[in-house]
N, C-alpha and C positions, 0 to 999 in steps of 0.2 A: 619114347625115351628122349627123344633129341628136343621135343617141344618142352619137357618136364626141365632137362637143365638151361633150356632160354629162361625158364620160369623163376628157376632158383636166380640165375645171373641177374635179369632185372630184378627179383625182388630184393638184392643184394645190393644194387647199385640206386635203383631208384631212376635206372637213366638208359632207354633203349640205344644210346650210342657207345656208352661205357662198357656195360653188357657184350655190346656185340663184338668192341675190341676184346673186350676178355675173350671170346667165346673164338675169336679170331674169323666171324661172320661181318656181314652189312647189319646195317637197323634195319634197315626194310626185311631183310631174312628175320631175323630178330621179330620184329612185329607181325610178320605173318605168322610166324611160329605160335607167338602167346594169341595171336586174333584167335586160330584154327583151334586151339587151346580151350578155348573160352568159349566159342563152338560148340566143342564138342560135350562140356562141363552142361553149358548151357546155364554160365554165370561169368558175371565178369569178377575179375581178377585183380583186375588194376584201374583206375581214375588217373582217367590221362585228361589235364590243365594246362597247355601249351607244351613247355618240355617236362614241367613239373607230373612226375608220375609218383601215385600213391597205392599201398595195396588196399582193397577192400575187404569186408570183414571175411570173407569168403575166401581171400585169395591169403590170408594170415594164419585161416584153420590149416589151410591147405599147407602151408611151406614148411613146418616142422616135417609135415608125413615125409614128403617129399624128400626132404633133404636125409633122412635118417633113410627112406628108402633106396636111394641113392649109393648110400655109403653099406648100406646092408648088401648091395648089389657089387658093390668093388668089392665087397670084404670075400663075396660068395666065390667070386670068379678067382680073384687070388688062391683062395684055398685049395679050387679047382686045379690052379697051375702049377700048386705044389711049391713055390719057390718062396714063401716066406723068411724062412728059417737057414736057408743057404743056395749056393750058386753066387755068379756076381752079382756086383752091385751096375745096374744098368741105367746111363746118366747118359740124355740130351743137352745138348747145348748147341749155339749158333758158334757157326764155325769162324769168325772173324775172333770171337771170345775164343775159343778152342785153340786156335793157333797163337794168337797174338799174346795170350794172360795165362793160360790154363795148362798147356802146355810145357811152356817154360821153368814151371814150378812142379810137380808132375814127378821130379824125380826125392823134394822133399817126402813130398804123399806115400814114395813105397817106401823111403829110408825108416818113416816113424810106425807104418802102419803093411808089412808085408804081407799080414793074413788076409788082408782084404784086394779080392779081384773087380778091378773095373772094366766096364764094358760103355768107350765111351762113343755118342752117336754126336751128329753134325744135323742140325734141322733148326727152321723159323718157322717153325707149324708149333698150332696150340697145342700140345699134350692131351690125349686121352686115355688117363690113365687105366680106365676099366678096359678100355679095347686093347691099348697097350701094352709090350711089358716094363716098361722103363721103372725104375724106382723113386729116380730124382730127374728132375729139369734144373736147367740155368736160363732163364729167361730175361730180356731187354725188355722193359714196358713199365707202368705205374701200378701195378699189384693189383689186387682186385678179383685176383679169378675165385672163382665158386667152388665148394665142394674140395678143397685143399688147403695143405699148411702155408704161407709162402712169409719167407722171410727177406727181407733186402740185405742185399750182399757187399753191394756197391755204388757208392753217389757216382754220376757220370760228368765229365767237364770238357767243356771243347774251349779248344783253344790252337792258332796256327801251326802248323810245323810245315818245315820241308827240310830238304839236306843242308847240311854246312857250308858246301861253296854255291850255292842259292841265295842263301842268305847275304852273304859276304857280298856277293853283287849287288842285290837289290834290301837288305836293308830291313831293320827293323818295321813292323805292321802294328800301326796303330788309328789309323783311320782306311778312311774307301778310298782315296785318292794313293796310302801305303798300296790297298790289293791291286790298285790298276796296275802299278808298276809289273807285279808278279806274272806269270801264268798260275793259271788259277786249276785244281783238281777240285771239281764238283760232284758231292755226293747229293744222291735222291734224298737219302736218310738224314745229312745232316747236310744243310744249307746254308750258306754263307752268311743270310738274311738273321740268320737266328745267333750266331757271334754282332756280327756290325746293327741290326738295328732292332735286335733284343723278337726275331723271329717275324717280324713284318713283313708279309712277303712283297707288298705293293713297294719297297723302296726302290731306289735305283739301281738294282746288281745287272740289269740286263746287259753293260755296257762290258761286263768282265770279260775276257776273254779265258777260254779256258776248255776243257774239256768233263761230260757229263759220264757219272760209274753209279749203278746199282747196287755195286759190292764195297762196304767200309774197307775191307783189309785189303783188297784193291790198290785204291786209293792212299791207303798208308806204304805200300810197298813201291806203288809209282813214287811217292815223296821219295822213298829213300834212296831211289834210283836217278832223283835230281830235273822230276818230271815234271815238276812245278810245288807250288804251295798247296796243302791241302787244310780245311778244318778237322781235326784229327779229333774224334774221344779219345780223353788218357789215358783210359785203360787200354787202348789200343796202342799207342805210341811210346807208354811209360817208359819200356827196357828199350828201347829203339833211342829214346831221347839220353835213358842213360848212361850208353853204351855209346854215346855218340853220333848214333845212323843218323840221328833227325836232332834239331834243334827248334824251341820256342820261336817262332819270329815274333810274337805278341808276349807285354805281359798283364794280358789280362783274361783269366779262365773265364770263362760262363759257364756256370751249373745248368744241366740240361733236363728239361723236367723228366725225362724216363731214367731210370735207374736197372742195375742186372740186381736179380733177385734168383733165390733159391726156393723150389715150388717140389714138396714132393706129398704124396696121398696118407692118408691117417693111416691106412695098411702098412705103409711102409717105415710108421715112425720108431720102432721101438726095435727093428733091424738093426743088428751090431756093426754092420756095412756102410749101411747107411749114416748110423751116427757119429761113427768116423769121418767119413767123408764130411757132411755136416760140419760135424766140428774144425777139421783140419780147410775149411774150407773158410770159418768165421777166424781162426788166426792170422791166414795169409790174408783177408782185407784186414783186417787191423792194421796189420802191419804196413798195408800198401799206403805210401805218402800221395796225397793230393798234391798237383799241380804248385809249384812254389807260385805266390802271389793271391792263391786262390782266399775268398773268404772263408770264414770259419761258418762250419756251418749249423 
């Protein structure tokens, strides 16, 4: 089973590294997957050309079957668990978005919509929705996954903040000579390099001083607490900046190429829970304004 959905994901992408962030694996797991595959078929699948991968005629018959097998298989086990048609609505999301965005607004969601119960979860694992029971994801990443609906939610933009009297001391951030002044909050996820010199990681940040966090919301809540400058996603900082906690030190956004998207399984589309959520889900980004200075996009 698990070598069939590597199968579909690259024959989706065309690309055993894209594939495997879908799949939220390595390439090389990825590739031994479809090798052992191909094995076992006792045909090849794919024409691999340096990175350039293509299916063959073989691997083309095959990925309809596959995919409709797939989804004949979520539909099966759904049915099995009985929860189609009622129970809550059961939504993943990564917890920095949960607290920071999701949260906040949370009390529109029951004011328009009380018949609908949400059951909501905190994770940065890939969704499997046939093993799972979640109904909807909220995902950080560039789209692409296999075997589901996914639609984007929200552009993402980094751009500096830190508290008010930080700034006032050290001053507007507009070049690398602005960040040395700072202490600097460094995230794994989102890196200095990729505001100041458009994600090149060879430039010269080594000199920053500062401290290293694996956690975004982390890192935002140090800001607010005066702990130095961080590169904040908007969506992370939006009500923080508006509300005063955190301030701009830059005014220049950079659009960040992963985007939050909404990802949920064919099973689950026509769920009246679901399309609530959904929907009340594509208003609040509407409504949410991009960073002032930002380009149009």
């Amino acid at each position: 089973m698990g070598s069939l959905r590597v199968f579909v994901a690259v024959a989706d992408h065309l690309n055993f590294t894209r594939a495997a962030d879908a799949l939220g694996v390595t390439a090389s797991a990825a590739s031994l997957q479809i090798r052992a595959l191909e094995e076992y078929l006792a045909r090849p699948l794919f024409r691999r050309n340096g990175r350039q991968v293509h299916l063959t005629s073989e691997g083309a018959c095959l990925l309809p079957r596959v995919q409709q097998a797939l989804t004949d298989i979520e539909r099966a086990v759904d049915d099995v668990r009985g929860e189609r048609q009622s129970g809550p609505v059961k939504v993943t999301t990564l917890s920095s978005f949960l607290q920071q965005w999701l949260l906040p607004r949370m009390a529109r969601f029951r004011a328009a919509h009380p018949e609908v119960a949400l059951h909501l979860q905190s994770s940065p694992n890939t969704v499997d929705f046939v093993r799972e029971d979640f109904h909807l994801a909220i995902r950080f990443g560039t789209g692409g996954w296999p075997n589901v609906r996914a639609e984007k939610l929200l552009e993402e933009w980094l751009l500096p903040v830190c508290a008010p009297a930080l700034y006032k001391k050290y001053g507007p951030v507009r070049n690398v000579d602005d960040l040395r002044r700072y202490p600097l909050l460094h995230s794994v996820s989102e890196p200095w390099t990729t505001w100041m010199f458009d994600g090149r990681a060879d430039d010269p940040s080594a000199g920053f001083r500062g401290a290293l966090y694996d956690d975004s919301q982390a890192v935002v809540r140090l800001a607010v607490q005066g702990d130095g400058l961080a590169l904040g996603r908007w969506c992370l900082v939006a009500d923080d900046v508006g509300s005063g906690a955190l301030v701009a030190a830059g005014d220049r956004p950079v659009r960040f190429e992963r985007s939050y998207w909404v990802v949920w399984p064919n099973r689950a589309h026509e769920l009246p829970g679901v399309k609530a959520f959904i929907s009340w889900l594509r208003i609040e980004a509407a409504a949410f304004p991009a960073p002032s200075s930002a380009p149009a996009a």
